[in-house]
N, CA, C and O atoms as a Tripos MOL2 file, in Angstrom:
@<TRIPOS>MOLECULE
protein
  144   143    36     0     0
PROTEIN
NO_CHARGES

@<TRIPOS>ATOM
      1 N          16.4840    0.2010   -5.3720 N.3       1 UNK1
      2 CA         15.4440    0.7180   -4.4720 C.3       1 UNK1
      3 C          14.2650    1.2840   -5.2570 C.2       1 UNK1
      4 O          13.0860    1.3540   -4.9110 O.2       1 UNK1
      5 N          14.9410    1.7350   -6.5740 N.am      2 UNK2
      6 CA         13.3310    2.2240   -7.1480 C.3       2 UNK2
      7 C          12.4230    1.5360   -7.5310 C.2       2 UNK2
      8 O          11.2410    1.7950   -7.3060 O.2       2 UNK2
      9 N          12.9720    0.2210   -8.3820 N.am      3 UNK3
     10 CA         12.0910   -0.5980   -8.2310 C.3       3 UNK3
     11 C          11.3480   -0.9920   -7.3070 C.2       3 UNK3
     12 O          10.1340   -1.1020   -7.4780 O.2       3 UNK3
     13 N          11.7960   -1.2040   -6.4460 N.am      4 UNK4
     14 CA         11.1820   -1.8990   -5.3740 C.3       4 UNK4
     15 C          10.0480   -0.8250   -4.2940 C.2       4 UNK4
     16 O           9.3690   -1.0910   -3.3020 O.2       4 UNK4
     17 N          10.2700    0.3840   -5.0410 N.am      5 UNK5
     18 CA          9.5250    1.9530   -4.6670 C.3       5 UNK5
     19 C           8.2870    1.4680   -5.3170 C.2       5 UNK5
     20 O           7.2120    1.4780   -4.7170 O.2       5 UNK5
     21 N           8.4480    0.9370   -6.8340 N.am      6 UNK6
     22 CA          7.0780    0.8520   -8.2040 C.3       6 UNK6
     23 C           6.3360   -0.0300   -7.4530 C.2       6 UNK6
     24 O           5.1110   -0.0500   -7.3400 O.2       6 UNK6
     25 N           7.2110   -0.8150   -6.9040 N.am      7 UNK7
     26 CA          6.2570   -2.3990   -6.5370 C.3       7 UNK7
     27 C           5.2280   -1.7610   -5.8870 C.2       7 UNK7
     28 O           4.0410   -1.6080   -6.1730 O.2       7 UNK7
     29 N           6.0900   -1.3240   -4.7100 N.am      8 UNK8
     30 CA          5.0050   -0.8670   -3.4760 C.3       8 UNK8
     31 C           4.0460   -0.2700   -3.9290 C.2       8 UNK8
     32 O           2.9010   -0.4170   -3.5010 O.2       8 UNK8
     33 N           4.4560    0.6840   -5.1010 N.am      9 UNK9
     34 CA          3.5910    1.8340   -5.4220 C.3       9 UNK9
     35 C           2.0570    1.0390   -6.0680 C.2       9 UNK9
     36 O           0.8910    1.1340   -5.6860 O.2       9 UNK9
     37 N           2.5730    0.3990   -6.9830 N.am     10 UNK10
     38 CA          1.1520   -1.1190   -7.3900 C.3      10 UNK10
     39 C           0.5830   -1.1580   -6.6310 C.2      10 UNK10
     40 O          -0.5230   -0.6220   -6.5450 O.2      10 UNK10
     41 N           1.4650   -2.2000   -5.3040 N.am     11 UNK11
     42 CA          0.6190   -2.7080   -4.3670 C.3      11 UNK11
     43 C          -0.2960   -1.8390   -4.0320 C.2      11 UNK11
     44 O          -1.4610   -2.0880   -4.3400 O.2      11 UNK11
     45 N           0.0930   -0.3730   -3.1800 N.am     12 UNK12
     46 CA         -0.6060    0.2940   -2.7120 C.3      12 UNK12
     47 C          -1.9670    0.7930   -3.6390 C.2      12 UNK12
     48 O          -3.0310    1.0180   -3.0620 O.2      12 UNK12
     49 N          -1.8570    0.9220   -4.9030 N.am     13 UNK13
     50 CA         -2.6760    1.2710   -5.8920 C.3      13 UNK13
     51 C          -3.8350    0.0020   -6.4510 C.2      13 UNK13
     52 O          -5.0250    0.0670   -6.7590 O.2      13 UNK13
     53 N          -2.7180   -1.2870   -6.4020 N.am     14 UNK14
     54 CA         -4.2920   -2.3170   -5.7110 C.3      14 UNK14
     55 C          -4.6460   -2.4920   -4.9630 C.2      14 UNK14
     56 O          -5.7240   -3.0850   -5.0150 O.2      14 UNK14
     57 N          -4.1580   -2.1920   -3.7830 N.am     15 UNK15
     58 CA         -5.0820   -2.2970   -2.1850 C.3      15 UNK15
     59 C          -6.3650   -1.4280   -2.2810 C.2      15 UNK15
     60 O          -7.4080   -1.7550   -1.7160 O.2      15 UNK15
     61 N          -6.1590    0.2900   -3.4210 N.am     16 UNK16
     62 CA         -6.9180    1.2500   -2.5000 C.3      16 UNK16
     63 C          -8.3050    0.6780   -3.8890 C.2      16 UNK16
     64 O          -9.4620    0.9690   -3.5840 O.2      16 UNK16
     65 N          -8.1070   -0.0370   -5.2100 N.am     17 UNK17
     66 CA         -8.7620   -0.5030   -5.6800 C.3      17 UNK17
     67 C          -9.2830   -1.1050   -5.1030 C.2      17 UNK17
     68 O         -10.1840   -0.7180   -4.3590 O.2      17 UNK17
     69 N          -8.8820   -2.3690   -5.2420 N.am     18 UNK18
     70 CA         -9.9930   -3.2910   -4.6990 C.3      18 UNK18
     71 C         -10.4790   -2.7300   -3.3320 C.2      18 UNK18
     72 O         -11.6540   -2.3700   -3.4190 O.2      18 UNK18
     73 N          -9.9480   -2.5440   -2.1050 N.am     19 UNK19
     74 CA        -10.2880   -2.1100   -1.0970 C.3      19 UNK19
     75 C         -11.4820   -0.7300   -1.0490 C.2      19 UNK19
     76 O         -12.1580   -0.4530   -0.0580 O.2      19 UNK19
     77 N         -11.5090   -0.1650   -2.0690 N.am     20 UNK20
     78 CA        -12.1930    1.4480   -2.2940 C.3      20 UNK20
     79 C         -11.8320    1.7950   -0.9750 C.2      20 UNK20
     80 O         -12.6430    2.1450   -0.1170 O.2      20 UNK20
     81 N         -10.4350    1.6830   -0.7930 N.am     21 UNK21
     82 CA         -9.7410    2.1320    0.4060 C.3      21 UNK21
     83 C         -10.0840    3.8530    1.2950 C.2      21 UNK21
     84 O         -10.2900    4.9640    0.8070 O.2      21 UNK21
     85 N         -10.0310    3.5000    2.3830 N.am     22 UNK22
     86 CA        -10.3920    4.4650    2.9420 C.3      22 UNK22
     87 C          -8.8830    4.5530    3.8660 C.2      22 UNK22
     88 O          -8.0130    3.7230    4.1310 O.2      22 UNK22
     89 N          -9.1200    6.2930    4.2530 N.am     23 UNK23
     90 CA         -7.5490    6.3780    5.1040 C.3      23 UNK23
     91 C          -7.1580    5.5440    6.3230 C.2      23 UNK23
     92 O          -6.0170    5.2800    6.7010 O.2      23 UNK23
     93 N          -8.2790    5.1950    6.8450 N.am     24 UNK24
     94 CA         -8.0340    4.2780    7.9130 C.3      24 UNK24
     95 C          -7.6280    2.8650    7.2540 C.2      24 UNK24
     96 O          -7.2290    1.9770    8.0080 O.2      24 UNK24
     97 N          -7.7330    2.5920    5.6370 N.am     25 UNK25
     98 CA         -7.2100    1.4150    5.2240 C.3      25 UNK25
     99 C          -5.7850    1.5910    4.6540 C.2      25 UNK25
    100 O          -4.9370    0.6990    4.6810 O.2      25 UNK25
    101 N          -5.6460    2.5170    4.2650 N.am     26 UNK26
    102 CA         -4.7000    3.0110    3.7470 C.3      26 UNK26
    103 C          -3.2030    3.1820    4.5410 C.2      26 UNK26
    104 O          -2.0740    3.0020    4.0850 O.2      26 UNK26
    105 N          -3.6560    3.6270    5.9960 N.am     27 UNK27
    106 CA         -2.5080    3.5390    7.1470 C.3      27 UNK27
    107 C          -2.3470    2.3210    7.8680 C.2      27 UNK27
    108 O          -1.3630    2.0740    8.5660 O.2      27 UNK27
    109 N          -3.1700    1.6770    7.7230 N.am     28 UNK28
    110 CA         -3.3250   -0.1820    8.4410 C.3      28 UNK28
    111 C          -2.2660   -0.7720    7.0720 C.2      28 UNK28
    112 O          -1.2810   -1.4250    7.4150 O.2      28 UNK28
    113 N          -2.4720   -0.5520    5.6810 N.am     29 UNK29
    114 CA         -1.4260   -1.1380    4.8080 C.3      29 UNK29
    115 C          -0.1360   -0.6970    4.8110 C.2      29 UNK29
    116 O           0.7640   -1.4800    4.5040 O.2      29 UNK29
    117 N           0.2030    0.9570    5.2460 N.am     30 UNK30
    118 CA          1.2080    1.2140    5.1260 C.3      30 UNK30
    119 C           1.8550    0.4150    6.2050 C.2      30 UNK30
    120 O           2.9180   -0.2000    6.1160 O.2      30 UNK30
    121 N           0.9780    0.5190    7.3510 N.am     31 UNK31
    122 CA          2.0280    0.2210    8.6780 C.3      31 UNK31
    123 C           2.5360   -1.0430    8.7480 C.2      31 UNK31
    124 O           3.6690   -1.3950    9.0750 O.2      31 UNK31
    125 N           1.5310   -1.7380    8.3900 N.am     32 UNK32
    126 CA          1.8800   -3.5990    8.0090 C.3      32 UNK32
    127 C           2.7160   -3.4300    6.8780 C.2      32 UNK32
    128 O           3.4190   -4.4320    7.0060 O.2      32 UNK32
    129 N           3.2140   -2.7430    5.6500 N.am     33 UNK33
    130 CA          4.1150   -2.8500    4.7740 C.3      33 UNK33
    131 C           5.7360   -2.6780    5.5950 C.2      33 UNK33
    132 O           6.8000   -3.2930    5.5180 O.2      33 UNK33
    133 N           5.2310   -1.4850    6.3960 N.am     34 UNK34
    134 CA          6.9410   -0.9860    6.7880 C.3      34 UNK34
    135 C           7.1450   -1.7260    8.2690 C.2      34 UNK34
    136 O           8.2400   -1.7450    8.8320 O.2      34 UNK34
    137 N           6.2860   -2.1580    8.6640 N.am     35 UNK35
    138 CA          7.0990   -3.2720   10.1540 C.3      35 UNK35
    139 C           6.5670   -4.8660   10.1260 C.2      35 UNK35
    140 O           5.9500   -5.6610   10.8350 O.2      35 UNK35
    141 N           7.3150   -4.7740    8.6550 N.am     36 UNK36
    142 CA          7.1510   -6.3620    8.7970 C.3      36 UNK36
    143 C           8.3860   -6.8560    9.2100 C.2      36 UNK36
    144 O           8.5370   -8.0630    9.3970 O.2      36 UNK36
@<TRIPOS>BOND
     1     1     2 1
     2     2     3 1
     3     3     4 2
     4     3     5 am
     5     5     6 1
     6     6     7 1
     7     7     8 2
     8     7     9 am
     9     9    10 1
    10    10    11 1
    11    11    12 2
    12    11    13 am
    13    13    14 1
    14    14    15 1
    15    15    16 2
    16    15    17 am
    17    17    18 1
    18    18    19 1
    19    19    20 2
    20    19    21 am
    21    21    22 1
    22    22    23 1
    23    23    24 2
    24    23    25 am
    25    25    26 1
    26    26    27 1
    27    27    28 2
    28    27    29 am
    29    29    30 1
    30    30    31 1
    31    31    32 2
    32    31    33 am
    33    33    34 1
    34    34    35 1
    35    35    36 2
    36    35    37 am
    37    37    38 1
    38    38    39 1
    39    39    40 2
    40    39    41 am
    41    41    42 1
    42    42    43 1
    43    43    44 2
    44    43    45 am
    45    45    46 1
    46    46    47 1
    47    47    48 2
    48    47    49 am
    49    49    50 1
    50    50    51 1
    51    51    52 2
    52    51    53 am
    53    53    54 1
    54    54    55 1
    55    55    56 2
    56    55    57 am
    57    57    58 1
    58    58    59 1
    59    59    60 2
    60    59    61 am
    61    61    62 1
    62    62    63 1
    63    63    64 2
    64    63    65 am
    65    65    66 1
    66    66    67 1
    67    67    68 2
    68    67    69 am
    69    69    70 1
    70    70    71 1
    71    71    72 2
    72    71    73 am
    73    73    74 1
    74    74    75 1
    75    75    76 2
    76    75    77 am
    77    77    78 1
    78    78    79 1
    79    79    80 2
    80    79    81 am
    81    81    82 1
    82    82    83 1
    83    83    84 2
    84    83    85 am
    85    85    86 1
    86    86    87 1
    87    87    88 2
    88    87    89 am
    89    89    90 1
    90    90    91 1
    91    91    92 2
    92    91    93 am
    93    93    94 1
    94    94    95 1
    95    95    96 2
    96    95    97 am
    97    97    98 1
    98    98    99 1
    99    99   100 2
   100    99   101 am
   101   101   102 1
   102   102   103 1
   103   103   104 2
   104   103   105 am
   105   105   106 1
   106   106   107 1
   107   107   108 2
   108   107   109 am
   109   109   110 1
   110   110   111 1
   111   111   112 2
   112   111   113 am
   113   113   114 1
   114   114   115 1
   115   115   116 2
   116   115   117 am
   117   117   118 1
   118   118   119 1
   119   119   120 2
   120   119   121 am
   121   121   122 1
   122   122   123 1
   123   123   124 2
   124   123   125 am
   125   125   126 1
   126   126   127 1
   127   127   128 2
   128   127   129 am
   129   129   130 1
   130   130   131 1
   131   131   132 2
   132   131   133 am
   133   133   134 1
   134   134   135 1
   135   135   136 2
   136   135   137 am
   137   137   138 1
   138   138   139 1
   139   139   140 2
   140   139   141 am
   141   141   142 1
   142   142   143 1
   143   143   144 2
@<TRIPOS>SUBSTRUCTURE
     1 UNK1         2 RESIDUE 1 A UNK
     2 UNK2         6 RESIDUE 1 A UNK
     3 UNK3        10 RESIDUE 1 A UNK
     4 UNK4        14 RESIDUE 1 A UNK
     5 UNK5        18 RESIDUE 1 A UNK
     6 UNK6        22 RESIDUE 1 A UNK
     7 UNK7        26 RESIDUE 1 A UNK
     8 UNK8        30 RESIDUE 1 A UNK
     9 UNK9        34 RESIDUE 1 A UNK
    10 UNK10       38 RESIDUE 1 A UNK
    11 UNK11       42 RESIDUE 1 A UNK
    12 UNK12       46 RESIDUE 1 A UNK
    13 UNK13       50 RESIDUE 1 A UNK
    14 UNK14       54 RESIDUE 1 A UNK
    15 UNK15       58 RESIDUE 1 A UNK
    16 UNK16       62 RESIDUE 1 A UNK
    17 UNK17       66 RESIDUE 1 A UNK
    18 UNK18       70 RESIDUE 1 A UNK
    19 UNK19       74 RESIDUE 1 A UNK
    20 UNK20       78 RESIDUE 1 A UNK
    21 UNK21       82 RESIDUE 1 A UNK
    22 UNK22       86 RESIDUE 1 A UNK
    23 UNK23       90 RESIDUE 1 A UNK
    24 UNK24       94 RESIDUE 1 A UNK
    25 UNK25       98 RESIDUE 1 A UNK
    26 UNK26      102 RESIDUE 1 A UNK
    27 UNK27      106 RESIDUE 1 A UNK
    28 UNK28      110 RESIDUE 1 A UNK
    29 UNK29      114 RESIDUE 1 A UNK
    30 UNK30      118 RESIDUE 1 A UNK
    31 UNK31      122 RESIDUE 1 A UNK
    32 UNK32      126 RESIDUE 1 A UNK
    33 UNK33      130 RESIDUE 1 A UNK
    34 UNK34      134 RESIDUE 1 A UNK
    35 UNK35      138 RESIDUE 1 A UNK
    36 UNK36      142 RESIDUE 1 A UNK
């Protein structure tokens, strides 16, 4: 599981890159991560 904690943790850390994510982007990725 921890691994798979890092992944997310990337992902989320290139979304808010490239994205210059804002919180409203930030909760649209989480929510699409956890009800897929």
């Amino acid at each position: 599981m921890e691994r798979q904690d890092n992944q997310i943790q990337e992902l989320f850390q290139e979304f808010i890159d490239n994205q210059n994510g804002t919180i409203e982007d930030v909760a649209n990725f989480t929510y699409v991560l956890y009800n897929k």
